[in-house]
C-alpha positions in Angstrom: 0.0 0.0 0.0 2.7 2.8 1.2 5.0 1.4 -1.7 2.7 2.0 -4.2 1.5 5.7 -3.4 5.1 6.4 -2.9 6.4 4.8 -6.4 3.2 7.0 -7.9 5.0 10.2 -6.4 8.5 9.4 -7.3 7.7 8.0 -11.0 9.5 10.8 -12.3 12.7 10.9 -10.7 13.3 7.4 -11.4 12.2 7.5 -15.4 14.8 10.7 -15.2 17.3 9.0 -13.2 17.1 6.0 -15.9 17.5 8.2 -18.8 20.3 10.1 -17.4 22.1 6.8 -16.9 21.1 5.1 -19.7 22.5 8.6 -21.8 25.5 8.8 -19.6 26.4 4.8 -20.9 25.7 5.5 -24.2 27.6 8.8 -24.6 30.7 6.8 -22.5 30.5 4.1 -25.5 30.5 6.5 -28.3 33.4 9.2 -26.9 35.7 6.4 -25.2 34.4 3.2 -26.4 32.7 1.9 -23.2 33.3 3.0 -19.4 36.6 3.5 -17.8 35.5 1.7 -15.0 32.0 0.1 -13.7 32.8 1.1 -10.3 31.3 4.8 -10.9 28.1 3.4 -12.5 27.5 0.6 -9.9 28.5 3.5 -7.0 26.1 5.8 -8.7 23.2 3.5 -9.1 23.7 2.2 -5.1 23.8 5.7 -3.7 21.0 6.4 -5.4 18.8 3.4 -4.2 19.7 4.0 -1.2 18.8 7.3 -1.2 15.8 5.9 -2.8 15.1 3.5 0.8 15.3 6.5 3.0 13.4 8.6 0.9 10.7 5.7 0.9 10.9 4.7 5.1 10.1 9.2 5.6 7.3 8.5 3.5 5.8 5.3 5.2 6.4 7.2 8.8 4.9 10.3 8.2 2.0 8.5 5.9 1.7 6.5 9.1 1.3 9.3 11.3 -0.6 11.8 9.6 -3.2 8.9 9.3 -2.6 8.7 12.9 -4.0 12.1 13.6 -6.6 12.0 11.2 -8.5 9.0 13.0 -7.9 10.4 15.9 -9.6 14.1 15.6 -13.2 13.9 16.4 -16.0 16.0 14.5 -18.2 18.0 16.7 
């Protein structure tokens, strides 16, 4: 449930994230014939999940507790 609102809000920045990589690997192959190494790329592509994780476990807390408050307020 919290995975899916959250991949619905950060749609973009992963189809722009692919298509930065995916130009950055295809530039590398057509100035310098391919990568000088795959540790940039794979370092690249971690930090950025990871970033990705925390972004996602902020989103599930506050979802979490700004449903919290929401059940808890009563209507008068």
């Amino acid at each position: 449930m919290y995975f899916k609102a959250f991949f619905k809000k950060k749609k973009i920045d992963l189809i722009i994230f692919a298509f930065a990589m995916i130009l950055g690997w295809i530039s590398s192959y057509i100035l310098i014939k391919g990568p000088a190494s795959w540790g940039g790329p794979v370092g690249v592509i971690i930090a950025y999940l990871i970033r990705f994780f925390w972004e996602y476990r902020k989103f599930k807390i506050d979802t979490k507790e700004s449903n919290k408050f929401s059940h808890s307020r009563r209507s008068f």
